[in-house]
C-alpha positions in Angstrom: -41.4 5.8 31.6 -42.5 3.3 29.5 -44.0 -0.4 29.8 -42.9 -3.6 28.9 -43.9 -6.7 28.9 -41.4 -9.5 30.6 -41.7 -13.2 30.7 -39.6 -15.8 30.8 -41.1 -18.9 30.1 -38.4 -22.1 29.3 -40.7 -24.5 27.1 -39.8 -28.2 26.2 -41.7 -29.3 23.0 -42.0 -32.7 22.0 -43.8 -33.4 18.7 -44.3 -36.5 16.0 -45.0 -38.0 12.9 -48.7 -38.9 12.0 -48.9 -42.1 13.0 -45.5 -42.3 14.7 -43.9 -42.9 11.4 -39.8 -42.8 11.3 -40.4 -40.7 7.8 -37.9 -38.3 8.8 -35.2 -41.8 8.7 -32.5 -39.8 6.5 -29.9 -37.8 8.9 -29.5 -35.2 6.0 -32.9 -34.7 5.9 -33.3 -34.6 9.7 -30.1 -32.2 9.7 -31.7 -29.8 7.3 -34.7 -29.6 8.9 -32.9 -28.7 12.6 -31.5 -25.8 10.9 -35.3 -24.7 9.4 -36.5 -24.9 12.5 -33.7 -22.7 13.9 -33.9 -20.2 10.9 -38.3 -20.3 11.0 -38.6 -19.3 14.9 -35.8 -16.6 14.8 -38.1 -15.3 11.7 -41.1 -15.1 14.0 -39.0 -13.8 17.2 -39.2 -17.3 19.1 -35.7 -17.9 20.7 -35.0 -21.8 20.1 -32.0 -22.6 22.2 -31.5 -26.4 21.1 -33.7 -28.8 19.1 -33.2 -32.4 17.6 -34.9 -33.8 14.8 -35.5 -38.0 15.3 -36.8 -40.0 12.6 -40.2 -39.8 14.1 -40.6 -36.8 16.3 -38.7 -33.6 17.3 -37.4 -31.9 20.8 -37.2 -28.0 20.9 -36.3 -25.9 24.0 -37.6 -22.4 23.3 -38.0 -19.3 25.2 -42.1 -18.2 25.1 -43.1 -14.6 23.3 -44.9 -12.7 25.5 -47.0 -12.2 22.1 -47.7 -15.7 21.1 -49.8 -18.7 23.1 -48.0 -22.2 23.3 -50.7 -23.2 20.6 -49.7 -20.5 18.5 -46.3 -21.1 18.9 -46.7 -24.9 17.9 -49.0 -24.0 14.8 -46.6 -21.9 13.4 -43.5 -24.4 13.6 -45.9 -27.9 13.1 -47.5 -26.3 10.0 -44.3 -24.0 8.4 -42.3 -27.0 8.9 -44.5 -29.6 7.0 -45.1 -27.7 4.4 -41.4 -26.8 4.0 -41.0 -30.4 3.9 -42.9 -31.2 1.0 -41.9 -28.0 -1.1 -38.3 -29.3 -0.9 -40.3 -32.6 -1.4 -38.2 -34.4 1.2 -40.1 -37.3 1.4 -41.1 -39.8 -1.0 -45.0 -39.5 0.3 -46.6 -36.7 1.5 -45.9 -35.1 5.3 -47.7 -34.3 8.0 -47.3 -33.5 11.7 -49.3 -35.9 14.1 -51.9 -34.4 16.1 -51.2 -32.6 19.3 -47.9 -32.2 20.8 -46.4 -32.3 24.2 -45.3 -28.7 26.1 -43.3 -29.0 29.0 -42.8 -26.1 31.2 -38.7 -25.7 32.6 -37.2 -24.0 35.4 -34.3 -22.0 34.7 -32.6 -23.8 36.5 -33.3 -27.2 34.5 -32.4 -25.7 31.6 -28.7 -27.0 31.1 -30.5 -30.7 31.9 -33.2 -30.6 29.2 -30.3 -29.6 26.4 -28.3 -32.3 27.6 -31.3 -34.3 27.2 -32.2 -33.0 23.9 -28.6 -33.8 22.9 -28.5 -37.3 23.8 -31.8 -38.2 21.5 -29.8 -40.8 19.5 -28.2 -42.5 22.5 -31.3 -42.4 24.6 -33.7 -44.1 21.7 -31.6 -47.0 21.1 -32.9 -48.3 24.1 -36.1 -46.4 24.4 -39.1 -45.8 22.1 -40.6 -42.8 21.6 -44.3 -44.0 22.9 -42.4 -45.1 25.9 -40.3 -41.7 26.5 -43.3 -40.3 25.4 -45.6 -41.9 28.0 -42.8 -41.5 30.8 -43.1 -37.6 30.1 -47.0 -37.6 30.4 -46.7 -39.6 33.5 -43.9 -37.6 35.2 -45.9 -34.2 34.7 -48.8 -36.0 36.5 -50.9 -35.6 33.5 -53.3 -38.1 31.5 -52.3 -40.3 28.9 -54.6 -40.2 25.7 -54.2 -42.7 23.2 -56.5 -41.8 19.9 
């Protein structure tokens, strides 16, 4: 008989613009780069059930490798994705990730919550900003809020 590893780890990723900026304001754009983010994790064996691209920051839900650390994971998408950005030169300045990013752990059981959430990006920032859902998240996790 032979080992495996097992692990299911559910994974909400929040991640934004350097310096919050709503670069990303084209829905083209934002559309095309859903689908890269899709296309890039299947590439590396990351399962990414739903994501949404804002004009200033993304939400992913992904399944966790065994093989790969959350840091890895968000090194490979933050840094593939920017510089597919400007190789397709999507915007008219250069891109770039901000620093950090925010990594949520989910029950499998809150899974069918979070993609509703994830889903309901445009309706839910017309009335919030994404420092305030943001700082709501940090808060709710019981974690500390670090402004730079």
């Amino acid at each position: 008989m032979s080992l495996h590893s097992y692990s299911k780890c559910w994974l909400h990723l929040i991640w934004g613009t350097l310096n919050r900026e709503r670069i990303l304001s084209s829905k083209e754009i934002r559309k095309q780069l859903s689908s890269y983010l899709f296309e890039y994790s299947a590439s590396k064996n990351i399962y990414m059930k739903k994501n949404f691209v804002n004009s200033e920051h993304v939400h992913a839900l992904i399944e966790l490798p065994t093989n790969i650390s959350i840091e890895g994971v968000m090194h490979l998408i933050k840094g593939s994705s920017s510089h597919w950005i400007n190789a397709n030169k999507l915007t008219n300045t250069k891109f770039s990730w901000g620093r950090g990013y925010c990594a949520l752990s989910v029950s499998e059981s809150g899974i069918s919550r979070v993609v509703k959430y994830i889903e309901s990006q445009e309706e839910h920032h017309r009335v919030k900003s994404f420092t305030d859902e943001y700082e709501a998240f940090i808060k709710a996790y019981g974690m500390k809020y670090v402004t730079e």
